[in-house]
mmCIF file of the N, C-alpha and C atoms, coordinates in Angstrom:
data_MODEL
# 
_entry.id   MODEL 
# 
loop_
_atom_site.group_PDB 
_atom_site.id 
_atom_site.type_symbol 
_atom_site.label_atom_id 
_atom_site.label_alt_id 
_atom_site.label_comp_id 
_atom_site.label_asym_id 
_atom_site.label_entity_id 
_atom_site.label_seq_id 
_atom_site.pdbx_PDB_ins_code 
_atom_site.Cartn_x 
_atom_site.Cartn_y 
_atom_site.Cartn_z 
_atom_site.occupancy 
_atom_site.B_iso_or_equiv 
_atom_site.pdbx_formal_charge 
_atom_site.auth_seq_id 
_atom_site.auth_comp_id 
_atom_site.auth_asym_id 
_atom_site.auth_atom_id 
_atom_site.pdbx_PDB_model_num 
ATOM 1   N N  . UNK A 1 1  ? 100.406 112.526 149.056 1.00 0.00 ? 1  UNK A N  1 
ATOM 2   C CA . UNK A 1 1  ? 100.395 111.943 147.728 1.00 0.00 ? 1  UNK A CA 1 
ATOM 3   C C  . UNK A 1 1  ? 98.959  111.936 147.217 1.00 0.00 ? 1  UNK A C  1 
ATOM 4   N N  . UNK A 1 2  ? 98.850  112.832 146.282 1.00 0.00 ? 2  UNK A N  1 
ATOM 5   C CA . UNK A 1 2  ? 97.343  112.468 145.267 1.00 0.00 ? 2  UNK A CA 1 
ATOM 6   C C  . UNK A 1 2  ? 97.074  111.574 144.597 1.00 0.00 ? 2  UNK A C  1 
ATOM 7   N N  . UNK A 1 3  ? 96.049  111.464 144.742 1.00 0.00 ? 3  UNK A N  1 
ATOM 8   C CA . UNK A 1 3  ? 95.617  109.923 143.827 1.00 0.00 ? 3  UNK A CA 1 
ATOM 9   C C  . UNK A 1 3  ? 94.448  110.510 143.306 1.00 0.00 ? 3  UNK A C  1 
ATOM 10  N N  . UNK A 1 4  ? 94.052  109.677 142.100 1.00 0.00 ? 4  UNK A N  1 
ATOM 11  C CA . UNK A 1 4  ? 92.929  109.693 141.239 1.00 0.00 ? 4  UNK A CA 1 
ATOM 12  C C  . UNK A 1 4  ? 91.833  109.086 141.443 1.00 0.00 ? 4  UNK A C  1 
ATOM 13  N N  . UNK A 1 5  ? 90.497  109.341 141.537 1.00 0.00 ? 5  UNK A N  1 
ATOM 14  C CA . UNK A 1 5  ? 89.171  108.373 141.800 1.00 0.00 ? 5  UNK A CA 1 
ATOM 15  C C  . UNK A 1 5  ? 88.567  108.468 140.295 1.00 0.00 ? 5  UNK A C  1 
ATOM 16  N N  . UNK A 1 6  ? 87.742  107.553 139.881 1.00 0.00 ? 6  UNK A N  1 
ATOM 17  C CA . UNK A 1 6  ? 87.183  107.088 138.557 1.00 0.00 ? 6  UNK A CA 1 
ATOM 18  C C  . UNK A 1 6  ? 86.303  106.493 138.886 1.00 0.00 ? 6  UNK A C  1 
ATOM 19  N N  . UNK A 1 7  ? 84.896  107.032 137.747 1.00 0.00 ? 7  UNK A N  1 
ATOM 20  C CA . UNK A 1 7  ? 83.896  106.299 137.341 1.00 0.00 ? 7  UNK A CA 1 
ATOM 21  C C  . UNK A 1 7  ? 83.662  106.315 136.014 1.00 0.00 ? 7  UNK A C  1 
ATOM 22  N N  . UNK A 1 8  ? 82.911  104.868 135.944 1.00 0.00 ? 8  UNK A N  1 
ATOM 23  C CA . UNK A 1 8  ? 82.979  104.300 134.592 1.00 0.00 ? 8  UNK A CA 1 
ATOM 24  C C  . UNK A 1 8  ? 81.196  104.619 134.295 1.00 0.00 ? 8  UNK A C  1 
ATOM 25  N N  . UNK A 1 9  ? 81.060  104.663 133.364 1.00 0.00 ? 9  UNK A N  1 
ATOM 26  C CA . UNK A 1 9  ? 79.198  104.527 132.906 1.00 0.00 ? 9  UNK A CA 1 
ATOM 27  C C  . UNK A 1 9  ? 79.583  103.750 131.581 1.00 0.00 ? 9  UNK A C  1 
ATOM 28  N N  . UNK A 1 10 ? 78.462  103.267 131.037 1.00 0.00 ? 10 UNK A N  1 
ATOM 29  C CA . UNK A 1 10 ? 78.073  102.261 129.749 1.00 0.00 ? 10 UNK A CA 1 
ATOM 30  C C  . UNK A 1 10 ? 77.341  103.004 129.068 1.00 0.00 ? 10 UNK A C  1 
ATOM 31  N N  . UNK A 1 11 ? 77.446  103.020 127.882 1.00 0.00 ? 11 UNK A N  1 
ATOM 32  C CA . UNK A 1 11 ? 76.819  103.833 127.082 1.00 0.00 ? 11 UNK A CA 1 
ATOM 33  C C  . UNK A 1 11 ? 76.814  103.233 125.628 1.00 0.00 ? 11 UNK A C  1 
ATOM 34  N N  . UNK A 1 12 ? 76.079  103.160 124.424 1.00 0.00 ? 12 UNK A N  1 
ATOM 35  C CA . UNK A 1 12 ? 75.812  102.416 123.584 1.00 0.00 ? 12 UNK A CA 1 
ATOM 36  C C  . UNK A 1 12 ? 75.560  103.072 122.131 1.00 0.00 ? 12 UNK A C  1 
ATOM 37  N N  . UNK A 1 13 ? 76.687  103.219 121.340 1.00 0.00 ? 13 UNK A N  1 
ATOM 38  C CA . UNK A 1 13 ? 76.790  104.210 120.105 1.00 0.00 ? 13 UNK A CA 1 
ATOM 39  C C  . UNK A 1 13 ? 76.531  103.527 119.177 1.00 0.00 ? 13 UNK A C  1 
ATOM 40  N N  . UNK A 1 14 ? 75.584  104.232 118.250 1.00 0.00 ? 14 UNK A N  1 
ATOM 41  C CA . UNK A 1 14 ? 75.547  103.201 116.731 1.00 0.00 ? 14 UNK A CA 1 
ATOM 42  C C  . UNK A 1 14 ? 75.659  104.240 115.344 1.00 0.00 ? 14 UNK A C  1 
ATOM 43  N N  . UNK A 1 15 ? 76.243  103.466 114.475 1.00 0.00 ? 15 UNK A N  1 
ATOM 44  C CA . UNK A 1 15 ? 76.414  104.009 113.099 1.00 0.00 ? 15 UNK A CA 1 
ATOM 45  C C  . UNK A 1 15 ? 76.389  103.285 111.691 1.00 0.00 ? 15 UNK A C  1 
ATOM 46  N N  . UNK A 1 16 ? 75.724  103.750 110.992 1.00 0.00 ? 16 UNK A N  1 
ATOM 47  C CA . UNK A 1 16 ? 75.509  102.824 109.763 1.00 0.00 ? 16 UNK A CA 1 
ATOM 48  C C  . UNK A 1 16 ? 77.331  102.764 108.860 1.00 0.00 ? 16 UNK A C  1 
ATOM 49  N N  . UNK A 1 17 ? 78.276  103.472 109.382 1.00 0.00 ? 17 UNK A N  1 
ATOM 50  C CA . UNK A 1 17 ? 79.578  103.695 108.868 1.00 0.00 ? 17 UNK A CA 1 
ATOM 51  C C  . UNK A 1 17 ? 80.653  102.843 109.322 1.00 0.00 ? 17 UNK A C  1 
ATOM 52  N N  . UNK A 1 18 ? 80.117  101.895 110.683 1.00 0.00 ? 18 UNK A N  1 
ATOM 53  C CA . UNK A 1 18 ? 81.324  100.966 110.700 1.00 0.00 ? 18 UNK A CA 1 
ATOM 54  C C  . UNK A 1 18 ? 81.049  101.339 112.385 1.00 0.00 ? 18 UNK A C  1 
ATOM 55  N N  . UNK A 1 19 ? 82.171  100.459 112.843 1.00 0.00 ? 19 UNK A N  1 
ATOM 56  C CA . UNK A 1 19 ? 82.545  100.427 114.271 1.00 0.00 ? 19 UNK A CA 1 
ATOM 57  C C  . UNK A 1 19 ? 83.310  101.972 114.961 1.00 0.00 ? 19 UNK A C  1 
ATOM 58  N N  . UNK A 1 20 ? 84.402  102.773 114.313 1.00 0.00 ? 20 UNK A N  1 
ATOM 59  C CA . UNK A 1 20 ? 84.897  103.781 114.605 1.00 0.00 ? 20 UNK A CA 1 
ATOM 60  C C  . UNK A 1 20 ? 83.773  105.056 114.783 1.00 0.00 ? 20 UNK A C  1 
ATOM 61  N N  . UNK A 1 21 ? 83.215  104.565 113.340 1.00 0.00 ? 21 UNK A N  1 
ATOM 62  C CA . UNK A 1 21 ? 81.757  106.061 113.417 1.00 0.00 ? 21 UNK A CA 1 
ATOM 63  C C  . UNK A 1 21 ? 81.214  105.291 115.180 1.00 0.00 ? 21 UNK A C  1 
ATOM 64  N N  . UNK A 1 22 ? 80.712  104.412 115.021 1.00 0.00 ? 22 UNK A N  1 
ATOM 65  C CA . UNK A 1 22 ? 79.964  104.625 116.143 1.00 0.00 ? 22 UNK A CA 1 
ATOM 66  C C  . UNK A 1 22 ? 80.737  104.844 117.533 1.00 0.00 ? 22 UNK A C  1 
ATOM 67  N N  . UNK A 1 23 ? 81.713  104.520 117.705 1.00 0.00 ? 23 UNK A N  1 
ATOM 68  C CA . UNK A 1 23 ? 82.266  104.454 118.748 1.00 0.00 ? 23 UNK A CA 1 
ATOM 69  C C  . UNK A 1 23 ? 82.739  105.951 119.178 1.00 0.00 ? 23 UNK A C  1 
ATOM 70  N N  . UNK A 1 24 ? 82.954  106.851 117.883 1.00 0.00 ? 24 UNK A N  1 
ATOM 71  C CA . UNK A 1 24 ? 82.877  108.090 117.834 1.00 0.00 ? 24 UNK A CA 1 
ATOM 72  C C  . UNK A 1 24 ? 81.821  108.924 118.195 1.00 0.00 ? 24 UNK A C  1 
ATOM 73  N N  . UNK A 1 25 ? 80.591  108.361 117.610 1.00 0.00 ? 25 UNK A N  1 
ATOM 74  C CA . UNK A 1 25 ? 79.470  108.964 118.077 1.00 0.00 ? 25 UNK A CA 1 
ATOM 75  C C  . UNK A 1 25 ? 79.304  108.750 119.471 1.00 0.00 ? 25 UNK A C  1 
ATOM 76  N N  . UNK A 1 26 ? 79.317  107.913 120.195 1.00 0.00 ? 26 UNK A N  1 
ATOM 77  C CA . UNK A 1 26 ? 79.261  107.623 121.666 1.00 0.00 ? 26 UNK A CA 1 
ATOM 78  C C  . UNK A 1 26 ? 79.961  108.351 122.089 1.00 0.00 ? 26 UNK A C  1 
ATOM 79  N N  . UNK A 1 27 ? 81.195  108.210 121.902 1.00 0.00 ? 27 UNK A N  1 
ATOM 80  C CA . UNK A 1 27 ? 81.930  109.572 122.674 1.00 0.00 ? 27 UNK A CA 1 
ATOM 81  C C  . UNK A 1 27 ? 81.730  111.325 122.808 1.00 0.00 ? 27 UNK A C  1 
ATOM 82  N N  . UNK A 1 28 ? 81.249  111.542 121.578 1.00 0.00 ? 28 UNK A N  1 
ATOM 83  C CA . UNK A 1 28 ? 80.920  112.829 121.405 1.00 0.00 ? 28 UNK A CA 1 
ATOM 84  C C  . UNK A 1 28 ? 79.859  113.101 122.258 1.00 0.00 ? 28 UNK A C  1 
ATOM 85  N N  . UNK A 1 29 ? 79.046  112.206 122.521 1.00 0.00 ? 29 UNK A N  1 
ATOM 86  C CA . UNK A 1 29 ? 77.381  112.649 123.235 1.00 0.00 ? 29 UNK A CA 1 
ATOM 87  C C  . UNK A 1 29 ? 77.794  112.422 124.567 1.00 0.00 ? 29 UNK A C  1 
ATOM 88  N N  . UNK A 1 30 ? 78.496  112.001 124.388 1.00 0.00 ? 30 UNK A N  1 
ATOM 89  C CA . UNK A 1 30 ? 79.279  111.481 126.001 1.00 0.00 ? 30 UNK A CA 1 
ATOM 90  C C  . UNK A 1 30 ? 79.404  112.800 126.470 1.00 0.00 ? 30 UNK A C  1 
ATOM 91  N N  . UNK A 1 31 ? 80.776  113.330 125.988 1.00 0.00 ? 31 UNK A N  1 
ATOM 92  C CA . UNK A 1 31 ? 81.163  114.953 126.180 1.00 0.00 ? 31 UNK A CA 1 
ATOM 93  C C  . UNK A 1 31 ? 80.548  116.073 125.861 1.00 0.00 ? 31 UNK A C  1 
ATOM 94  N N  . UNK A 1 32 ? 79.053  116.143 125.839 1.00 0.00 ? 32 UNK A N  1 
ATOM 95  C CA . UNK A 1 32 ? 77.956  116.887 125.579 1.00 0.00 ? 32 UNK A CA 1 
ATOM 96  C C  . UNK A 1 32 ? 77.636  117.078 127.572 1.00 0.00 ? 32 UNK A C  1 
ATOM 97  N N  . UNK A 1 33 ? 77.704  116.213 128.464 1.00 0.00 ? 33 UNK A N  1 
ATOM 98  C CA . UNK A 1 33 ? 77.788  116.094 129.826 1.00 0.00 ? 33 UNK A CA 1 
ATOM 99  C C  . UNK A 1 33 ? 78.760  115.519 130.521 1.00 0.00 ? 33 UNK A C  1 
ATOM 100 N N  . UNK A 1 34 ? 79.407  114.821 129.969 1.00 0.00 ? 34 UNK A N  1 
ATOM 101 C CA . UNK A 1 34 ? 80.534  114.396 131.059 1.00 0.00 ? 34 UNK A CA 1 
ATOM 102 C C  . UNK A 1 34 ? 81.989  114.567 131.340 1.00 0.00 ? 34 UNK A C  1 
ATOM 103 N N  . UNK A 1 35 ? 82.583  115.122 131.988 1.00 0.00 ? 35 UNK A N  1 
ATOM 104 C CA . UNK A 1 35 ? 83.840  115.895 131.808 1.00 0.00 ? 35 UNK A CA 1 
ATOM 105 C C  . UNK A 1 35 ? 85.122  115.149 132.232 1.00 0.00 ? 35 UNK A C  1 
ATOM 106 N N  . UNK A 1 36 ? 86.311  115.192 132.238 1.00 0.00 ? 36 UNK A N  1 
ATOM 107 C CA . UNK A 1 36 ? 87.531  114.463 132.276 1.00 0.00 ? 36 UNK A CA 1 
ATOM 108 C C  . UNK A 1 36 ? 87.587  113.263 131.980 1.00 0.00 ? 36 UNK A C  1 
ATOM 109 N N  . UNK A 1 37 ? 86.968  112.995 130.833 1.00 0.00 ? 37 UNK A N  1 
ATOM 110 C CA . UNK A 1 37 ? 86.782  111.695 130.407 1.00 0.00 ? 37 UNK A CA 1 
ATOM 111 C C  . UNK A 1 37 ? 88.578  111.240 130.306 1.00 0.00 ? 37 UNK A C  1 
ATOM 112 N N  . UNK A 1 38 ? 88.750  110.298 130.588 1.00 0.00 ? 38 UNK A N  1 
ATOM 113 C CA . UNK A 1 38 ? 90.589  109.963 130.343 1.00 0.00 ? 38 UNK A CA 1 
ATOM 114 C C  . UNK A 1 38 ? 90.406  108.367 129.236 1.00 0.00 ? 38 UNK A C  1 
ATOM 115 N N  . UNK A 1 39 ? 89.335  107.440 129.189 1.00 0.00 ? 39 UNK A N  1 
ATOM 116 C CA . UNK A 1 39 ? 89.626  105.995 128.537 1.00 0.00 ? 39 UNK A CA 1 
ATOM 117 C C  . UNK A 1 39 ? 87.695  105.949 128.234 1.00 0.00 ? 39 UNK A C  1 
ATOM 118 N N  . UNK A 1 40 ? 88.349  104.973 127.393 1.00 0.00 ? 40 UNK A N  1 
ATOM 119 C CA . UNK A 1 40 ? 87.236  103.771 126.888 1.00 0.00 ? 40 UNK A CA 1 
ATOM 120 C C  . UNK A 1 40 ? 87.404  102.270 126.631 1.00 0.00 ? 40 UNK A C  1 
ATOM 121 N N  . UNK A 1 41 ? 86.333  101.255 126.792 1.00 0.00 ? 41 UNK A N  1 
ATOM 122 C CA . UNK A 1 41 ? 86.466  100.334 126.793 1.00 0.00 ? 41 UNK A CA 1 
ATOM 123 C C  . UNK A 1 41 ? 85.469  99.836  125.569 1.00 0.00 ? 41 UNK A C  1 
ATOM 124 N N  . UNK A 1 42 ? 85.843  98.900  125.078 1.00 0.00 ? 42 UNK A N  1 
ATOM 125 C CA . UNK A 1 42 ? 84.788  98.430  123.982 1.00 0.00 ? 42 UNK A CA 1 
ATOM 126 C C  . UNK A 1 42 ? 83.953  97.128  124.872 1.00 0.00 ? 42 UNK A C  1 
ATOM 127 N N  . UNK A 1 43 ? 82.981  97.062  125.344 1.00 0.00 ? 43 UNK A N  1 
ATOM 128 C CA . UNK A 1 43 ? 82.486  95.546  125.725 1.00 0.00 ? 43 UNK A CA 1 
ATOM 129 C C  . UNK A 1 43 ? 81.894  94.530  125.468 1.00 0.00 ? 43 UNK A C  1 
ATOM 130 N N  . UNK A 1 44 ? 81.035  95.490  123.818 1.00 0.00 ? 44 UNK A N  1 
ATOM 131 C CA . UNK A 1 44 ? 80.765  94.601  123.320 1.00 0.00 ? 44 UNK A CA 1 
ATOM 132 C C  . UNK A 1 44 ? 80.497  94.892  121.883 1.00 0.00 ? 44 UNK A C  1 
ATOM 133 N N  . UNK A 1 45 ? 80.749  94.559  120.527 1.00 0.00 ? 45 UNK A N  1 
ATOM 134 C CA . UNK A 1 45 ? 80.327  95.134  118.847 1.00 0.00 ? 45 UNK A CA 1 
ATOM 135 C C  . UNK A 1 45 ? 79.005  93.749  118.702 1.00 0.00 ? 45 UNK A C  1 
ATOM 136 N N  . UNK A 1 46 ? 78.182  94.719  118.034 1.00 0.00 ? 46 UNK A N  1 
ATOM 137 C CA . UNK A 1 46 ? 77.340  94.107  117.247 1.00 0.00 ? 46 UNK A CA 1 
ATOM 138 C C  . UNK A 1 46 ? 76.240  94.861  116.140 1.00 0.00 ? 46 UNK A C  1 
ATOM 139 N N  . UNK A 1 47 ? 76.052  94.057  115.226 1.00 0.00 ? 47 UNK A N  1 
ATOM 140 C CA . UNK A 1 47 ? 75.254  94.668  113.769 1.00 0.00 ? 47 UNK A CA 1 
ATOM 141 C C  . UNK A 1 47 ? 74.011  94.504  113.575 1.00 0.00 ? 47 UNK A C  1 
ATOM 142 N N  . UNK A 1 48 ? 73.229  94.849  112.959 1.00 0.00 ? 48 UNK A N  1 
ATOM 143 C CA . UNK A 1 48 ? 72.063  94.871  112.191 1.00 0.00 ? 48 UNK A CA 1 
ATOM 144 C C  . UNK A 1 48 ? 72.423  94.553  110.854 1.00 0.00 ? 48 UNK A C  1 
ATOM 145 N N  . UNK A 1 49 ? 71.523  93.488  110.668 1.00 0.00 ? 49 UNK A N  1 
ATOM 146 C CA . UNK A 1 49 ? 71.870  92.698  109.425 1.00 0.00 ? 49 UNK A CA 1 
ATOM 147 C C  . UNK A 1 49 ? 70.214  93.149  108.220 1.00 0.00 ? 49 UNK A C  1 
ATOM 148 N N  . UNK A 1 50 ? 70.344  93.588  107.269 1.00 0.00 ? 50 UNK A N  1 
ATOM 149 C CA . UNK A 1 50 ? 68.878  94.022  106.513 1.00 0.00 ? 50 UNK A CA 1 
ATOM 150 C C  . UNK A 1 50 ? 69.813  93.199  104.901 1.00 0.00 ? 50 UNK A C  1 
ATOM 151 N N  . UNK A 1 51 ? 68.782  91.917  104.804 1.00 0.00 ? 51 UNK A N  1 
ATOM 152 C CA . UNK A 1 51 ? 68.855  91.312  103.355 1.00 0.00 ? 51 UNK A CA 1 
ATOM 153 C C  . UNK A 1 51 ? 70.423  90.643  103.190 1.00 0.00 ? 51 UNK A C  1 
ATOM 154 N N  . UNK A 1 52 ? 70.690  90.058  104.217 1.00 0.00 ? 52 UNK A N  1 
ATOM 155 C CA . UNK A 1 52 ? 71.741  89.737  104.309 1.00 0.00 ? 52 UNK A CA 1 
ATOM 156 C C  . UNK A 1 52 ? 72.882  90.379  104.307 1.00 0.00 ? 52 UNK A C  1 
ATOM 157 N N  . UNK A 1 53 ? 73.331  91.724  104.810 1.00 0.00 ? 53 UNK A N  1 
ATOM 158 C CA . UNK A 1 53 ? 73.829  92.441  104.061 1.00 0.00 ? 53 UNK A CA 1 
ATOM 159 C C  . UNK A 1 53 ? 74.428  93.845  105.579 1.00 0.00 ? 53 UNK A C  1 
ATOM 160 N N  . UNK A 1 54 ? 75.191  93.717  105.986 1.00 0.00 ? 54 UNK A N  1 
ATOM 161 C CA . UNK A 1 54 ? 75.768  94.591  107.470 1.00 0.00 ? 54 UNK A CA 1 
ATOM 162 C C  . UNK A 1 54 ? 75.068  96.341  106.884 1.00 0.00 ? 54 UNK A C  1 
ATOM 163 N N  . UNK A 1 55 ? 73.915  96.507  107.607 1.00 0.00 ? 55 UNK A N  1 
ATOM 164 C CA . UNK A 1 55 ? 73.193  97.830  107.709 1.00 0.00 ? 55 UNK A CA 1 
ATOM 165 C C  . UNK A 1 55 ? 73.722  98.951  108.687 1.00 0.00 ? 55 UNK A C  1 
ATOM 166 N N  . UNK A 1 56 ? 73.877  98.155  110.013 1.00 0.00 ? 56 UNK A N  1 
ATOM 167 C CA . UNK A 1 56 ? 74.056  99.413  111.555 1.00 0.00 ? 56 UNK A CA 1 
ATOM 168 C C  . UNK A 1 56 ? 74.897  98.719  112.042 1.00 0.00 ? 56 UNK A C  1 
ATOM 169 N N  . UNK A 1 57 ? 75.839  99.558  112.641 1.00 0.00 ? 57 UNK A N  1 
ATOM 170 C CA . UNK A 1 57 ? 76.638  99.013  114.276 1.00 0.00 ? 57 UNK A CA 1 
ATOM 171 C C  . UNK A 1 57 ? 76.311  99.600  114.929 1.00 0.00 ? 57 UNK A C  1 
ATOM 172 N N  . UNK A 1 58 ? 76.278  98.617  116.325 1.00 0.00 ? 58 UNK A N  1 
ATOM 173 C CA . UNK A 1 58 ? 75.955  99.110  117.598 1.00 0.00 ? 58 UNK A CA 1 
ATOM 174 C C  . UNK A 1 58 ? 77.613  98.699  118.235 1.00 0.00 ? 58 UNK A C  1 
ATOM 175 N N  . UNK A 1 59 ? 77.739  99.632  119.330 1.00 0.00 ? 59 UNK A N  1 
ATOM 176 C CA . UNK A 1 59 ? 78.849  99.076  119.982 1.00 0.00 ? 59 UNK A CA 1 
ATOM 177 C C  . UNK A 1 59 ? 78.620  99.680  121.362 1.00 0.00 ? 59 UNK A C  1 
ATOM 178 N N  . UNK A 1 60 ? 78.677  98.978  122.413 1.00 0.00 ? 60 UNK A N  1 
ATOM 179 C CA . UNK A 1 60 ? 78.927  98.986  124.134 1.00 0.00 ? 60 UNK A CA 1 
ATOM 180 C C  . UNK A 1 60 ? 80.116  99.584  124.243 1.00 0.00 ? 60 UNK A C  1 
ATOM 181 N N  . UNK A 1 61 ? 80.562  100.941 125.223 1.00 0.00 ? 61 UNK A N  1 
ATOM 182 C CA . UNK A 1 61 ? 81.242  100.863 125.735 1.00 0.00 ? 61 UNK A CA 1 
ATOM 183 C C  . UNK A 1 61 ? 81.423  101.687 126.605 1.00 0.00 ? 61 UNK A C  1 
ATOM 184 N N  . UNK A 1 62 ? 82.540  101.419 127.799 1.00 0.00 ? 62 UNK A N  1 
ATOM 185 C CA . UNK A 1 62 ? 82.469  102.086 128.901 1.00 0.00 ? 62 UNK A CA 1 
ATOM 186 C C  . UNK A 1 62 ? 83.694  103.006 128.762 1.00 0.00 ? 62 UNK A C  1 
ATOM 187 N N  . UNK A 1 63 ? 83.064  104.023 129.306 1.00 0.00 ? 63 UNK A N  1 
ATOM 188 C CA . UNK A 1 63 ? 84.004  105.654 129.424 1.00 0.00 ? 63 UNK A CA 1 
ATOM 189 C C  . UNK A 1 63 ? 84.547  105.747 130.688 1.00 0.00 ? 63 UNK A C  1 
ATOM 190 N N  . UNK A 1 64 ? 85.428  105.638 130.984 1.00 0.00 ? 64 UNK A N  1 
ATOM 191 C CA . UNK A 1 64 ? 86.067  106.464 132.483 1.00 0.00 ? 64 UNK A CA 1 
ATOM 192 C C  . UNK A 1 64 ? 86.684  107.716 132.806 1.00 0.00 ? 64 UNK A C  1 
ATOM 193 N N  . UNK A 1 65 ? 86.294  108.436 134.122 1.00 0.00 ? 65 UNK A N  1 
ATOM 194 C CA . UNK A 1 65 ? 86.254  109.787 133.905 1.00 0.00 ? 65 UNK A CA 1 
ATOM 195 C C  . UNK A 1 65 ? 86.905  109.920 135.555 1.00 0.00 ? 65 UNK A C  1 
ATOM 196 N N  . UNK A 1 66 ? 87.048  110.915 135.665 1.00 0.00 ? 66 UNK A N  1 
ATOM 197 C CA . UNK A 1 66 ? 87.816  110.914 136.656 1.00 0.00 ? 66 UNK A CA 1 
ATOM 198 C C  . UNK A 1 66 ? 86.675  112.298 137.596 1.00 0.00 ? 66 UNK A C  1 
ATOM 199 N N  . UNK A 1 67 ? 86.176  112.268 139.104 1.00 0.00 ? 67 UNK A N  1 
ATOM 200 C CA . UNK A 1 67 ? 85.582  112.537 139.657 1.00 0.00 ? 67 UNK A CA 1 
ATOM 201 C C  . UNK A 1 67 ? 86.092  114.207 140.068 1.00 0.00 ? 67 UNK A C  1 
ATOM 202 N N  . UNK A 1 68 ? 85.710  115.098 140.164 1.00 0.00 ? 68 UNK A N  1 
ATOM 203 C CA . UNK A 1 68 ? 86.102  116.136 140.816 1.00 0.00 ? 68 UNK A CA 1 
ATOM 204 C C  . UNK A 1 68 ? 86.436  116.471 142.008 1.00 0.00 ? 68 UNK A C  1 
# 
């Protein structure tokens, strides 16, 4: 019986377009090196605030990939 092994890394995407842009962008640079990516986790959202006023998101999150 086969089984699957997984590792996770943290990685930290930001976009002045909202939470999806960035979380998008993280992923893409992700898959610039890392291969069988299968999930993501969000761990943590947060903004940059300029004049009161939501400028950047940043968002944490972890990718899991499955080992060769």
């Amino acid at each position: 019986m086969a089984g699957h092994v997984y590792k996770k890394i943290e990685i930290v995407g930001s976009s002045p377009d909202g939470l999806q842009a960035a979380i998008e962008e993280a992923v893409a640079k992700a898959a610039e090196t890392v291969h069988n990516m299968r999930w993501f986790e969000v761990v943590e959202t947060r903004g940059q605030l300029v004049d009161g006023k939501v400028a950047h998101w940043q968002v944490t999150i972890q990718i899991g990939f499955t080992l060769d």
